[in-house]
N, C-alpha and C positions, 0 to 999 in steps of 0.2 A: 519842456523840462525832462520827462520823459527820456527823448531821443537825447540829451546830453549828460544821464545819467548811462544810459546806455554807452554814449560813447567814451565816456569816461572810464566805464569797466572793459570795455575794449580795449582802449589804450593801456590801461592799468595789467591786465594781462598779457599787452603785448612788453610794455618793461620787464616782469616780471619773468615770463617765459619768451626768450629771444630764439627764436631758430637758427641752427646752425650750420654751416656748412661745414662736414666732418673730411672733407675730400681736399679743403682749404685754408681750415681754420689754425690758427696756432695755439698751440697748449693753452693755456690761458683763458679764451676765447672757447676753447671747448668744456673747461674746466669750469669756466662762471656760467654756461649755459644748458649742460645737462646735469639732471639729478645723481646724487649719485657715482660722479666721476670726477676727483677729484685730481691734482697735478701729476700723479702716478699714472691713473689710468688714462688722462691725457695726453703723455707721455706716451703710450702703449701703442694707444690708437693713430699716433703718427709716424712710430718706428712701425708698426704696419703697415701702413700707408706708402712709405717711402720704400719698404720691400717689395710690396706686391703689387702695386698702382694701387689708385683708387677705387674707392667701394662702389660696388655695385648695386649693390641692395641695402636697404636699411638693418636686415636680417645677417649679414654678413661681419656685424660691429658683433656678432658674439664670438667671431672665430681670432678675435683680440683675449690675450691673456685677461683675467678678472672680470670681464663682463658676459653677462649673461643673458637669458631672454628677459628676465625681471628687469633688466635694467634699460634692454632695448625696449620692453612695452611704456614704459614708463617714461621712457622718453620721446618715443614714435612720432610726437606731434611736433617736434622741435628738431627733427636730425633730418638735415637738408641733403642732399647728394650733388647738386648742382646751385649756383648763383640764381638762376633763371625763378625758380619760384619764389624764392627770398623778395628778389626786387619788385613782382606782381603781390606779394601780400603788401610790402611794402607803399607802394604805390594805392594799392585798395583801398587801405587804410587812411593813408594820407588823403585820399578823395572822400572818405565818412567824414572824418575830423573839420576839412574846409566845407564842405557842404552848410551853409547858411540857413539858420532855423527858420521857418516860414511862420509869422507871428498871424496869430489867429484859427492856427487849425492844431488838432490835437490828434 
């Protein structure tokens, strides 16, 4: 019971807070997924993006008109820079969730 309360709060934070790839993502997309940044500054962060390539650093989203370091700390756990770690949490996760409760042991 336990371990499916647990995974249920897993999950429940993974809807909640969805990671994003800022290097890929379209407005929208970046706009429902960080705190904080709404269609304007989503907007911002892709007329950046398509000026100067893609970000480098997660640190580098403050050199975008209106965001700042509050707004990269607060979102740090959720701004992706590449696909690659997206699909390994992804995949993590979906192996907690199937894992089969083993009845008898607590």
């Amino acid at each position: 019971m336990k371990k499916l309360l647990f995974l249920l709060a897993l999950f429940s934070a993974n809807v909640l807070a969805t990671p994003v790839n800022i290097n890929t993502a379209d407005a929208q997309t970046i706009a429902e997924s960080l705190n904080g940044i709404g269609e304007k500054k989503a907007l911002a962060i892709i007329a950046y993006r398509e000026k100067n390539g893609d970000f480098k650093t997660i640190e580098s989203l403050t050199e975008v008109a209106g965001i700042g370091d509050k707004t990269v700390e607060k979102n740090r756990e959720d701004i992706l820079l590449t696909d690659t770690i997206e699909k390994e949490v992804n995949k993590k996760v979906k192996k907690e969730v199937e894992k089969p409760e083993v009845k008898g042991k607590k």
